[in-house]
Every structure is written in structure tokens, then in C-alpha cells.
N, C-alpha and C positions, 0 to 999 in steps of 0.2 A: 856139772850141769849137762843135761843131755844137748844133742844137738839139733839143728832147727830141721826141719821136717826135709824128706827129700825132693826135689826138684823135680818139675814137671814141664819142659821147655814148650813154649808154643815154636809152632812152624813158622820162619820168616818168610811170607812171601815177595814181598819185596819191601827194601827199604825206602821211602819220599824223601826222608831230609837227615843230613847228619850237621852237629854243627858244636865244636870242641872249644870247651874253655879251660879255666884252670882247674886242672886235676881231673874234671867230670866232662860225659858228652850228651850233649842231648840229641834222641835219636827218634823218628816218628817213622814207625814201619808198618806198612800191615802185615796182619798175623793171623792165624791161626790156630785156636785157642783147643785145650787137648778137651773140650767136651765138642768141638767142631764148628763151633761159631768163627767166622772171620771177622775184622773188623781193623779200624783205623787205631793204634797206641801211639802216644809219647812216652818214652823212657829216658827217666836219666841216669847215665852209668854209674857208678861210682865208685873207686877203689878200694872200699870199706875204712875203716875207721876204728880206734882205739877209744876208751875212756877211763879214767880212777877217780874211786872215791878214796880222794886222801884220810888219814885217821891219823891226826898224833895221839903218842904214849897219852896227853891230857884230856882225851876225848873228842879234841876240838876237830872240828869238818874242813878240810881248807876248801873254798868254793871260791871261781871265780863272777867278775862282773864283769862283763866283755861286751863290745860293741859290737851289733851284727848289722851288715848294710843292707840283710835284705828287708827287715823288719825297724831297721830304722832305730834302732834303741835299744840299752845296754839292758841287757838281761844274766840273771841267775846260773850258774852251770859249772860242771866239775870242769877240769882241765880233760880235754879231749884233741884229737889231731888225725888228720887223712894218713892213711897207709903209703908209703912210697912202695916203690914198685920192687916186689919180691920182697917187702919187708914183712918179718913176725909181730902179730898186734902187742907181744907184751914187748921188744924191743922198742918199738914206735911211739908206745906209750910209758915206758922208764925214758925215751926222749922228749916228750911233751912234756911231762912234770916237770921234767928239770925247767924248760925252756920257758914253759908256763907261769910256774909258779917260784922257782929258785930252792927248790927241795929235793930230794930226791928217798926214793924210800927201799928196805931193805925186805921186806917181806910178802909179795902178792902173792893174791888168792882169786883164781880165775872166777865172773858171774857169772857168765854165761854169753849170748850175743842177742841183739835185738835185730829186728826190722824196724826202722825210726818210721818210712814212708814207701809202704811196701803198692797203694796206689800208683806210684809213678815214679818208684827208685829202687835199684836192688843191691842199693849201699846196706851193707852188714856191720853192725856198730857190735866190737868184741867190748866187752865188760871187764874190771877188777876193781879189787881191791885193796888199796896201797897203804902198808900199815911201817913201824919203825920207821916213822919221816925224819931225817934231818935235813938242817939248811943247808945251802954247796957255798962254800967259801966266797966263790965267784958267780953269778947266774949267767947261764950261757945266755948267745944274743938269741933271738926266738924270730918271726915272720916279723918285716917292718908293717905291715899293715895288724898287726893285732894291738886293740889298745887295751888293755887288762887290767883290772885291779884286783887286788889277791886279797880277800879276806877269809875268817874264822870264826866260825859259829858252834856252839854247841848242837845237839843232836834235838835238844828240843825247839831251839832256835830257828831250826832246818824246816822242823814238822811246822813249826806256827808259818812258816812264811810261806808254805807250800799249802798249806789250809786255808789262809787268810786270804790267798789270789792279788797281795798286794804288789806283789812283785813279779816280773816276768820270769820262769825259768822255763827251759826246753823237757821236751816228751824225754830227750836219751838219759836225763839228769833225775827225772822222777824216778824214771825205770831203775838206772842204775841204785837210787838211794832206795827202792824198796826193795830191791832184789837183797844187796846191803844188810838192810835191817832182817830177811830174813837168815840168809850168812849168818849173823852176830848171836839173833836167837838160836838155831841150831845150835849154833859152837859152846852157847851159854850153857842149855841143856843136856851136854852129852855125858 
């Protein structure tokens, strides 16, 4: 995948408010925009992000249902996880799978990386594809506040649910499963 476009910093001219939570900050500075405009932003930081689209040998998708408190209600989505500091997305993410889902897999294949909410965050969500899954004997303990439930879908199971609008899933989780499906078509083809 090539890489996302290069960087064009605005000028900080001064910062109004900083104010740190977990993992992320949110920052509200004025700026200085590189076509020359100034003006008032909120930002929030964020130390990027891993995510897999699991694939067993069966075909089947492992996809989680996970509770999010900003939205209030369990939605759709692959196992994903914040970057700890100075960590590699594909390390962070052979950690998430395990912790997530109790699997872990022997073959990834880099997507690519997204912008999830490039309005008001400059979190970089790295992409793969997690293929050779087996179960871990043990599943390690994961974050106490994630509440999970780990199911499997087939590929067209995926497509209906993500058509249908029946179900909640997140922008990094479409992105990732069509980046995905084009990965599988290439490799079919070649």
C-alpha cells in the first residue's frame, strides 16, 4: 500500500486549552493554516492504532461485538487497539488479537493505514490482515473495561450486515473489510 499523503503542518500560534485523558489529548489552539487563514481548532491527539481482519483456514471472519461508552451501545468491528508508546502496529496488533479474541495468527499481510477522523484527530489507524488463525491454549487477560463478544461470520454474512444497516459497525471496520476484499481479489487473480 502506498503511504498516506505528506504532511503539511499548520503554524501553532498559540495554544488556549490542553486537557489529557486516556491515551489521547485534547488540544484547542489557534493556527495557522498553510493556505494562510488563522483560526480557532480543536484537536485530539492520538497515538495511532492497529487493526485485523481475522480469516480462518474456513473462510470464517472473526469479528467482534464490543461495547463502546461513547455511543452507548455494542457495535460490530474487528479486534483493534491503541499503540503504546514506541510500539510497531503489527506487534500491538499480534497483541490485541490474542487479548481480544483468544487466537492468534501466523501470517499478516499489511492494508494499508487509514484516517478514521481526520476533522478533529490525527489518530492513524494501520491496517492487516490476519490469516493461519489458531486458538491460544490460554487467552491472555485483555483491558478490564472492554466487554467483548467474539463471534464468526462468513464473508457473505459480513457483506449482508454491512448492507442491511442492521447492525452498528465502525468507519475503521468497513474500511478495513473492503480494503480486505480487495487484497483477496488481487491474490485470486495473479
Amino acid at each position: 500500500m502506498p503511504p498516506l499523503s505528506p504532511i503539511e503542518p499548520s503554524k501553532t500560534l498559540e495554544t488556549i486549552q490542553s486537557v489529557n485523558a486516556k491515551k489521547i489529548r485534547f488540544e484547542i489552539k489557534k493556527l495557522k493554516l498553510p493556505i494562510g487563514v488563522e483560526g480557532t481548532f480543536g484537536t485530539i491527539h492520538h497515538p495511532g492504532a492497529a487493526l485485523a481482519v481475522p480469516i480462518r483456514e474456513n473462510g470464517k471472519i472473526i469479528i467482534l461485538r464490543q461495547y463502546r461508552f461513547a455511543v452507548s451501545r455494542r457495535i460490530l468491528e474487528f479486534p483493534a487497539g491503541t499503540l503504546e508508546t514506541d510500539e510497531d502496529p503489527l506487534t500491538s496488533i499480534k497483541r490485541e488479537l490474542q487479548e481480544e479474541t483468544g487466537y492468534k495468527a501466523s501470517q499478516w499481510d499489511p492494508l494499508g493505514a487509514m484516517l478514521p477522523c481526520p476533522g478533529y484527530s490525527d489518530e492513524i489507524i494501520h491496517m492487516f490482515l490476519a490469516r493461519e488463525i489458531e486458538p491460544l491454549s490460554t487467552k491472555p487477560e485483555g483491558d478490564e473495561d472492554e466487554d467483548i463478544e467474539v463471534l464468526e461470520m462468513s464473508a457473505a454474512e459480513l457483506n449482508n450486515v454491512i448492507a442491511s444497516g442492521n447492525e452498528a459497525l465502525d468507519g475503521k471496520s468497513i474500511t478495513a473489510w473492503y480494503r480486505t476484499c480487495q487484497f483477496l481479489k488481487t491474490k485470486l487473480f495473479l
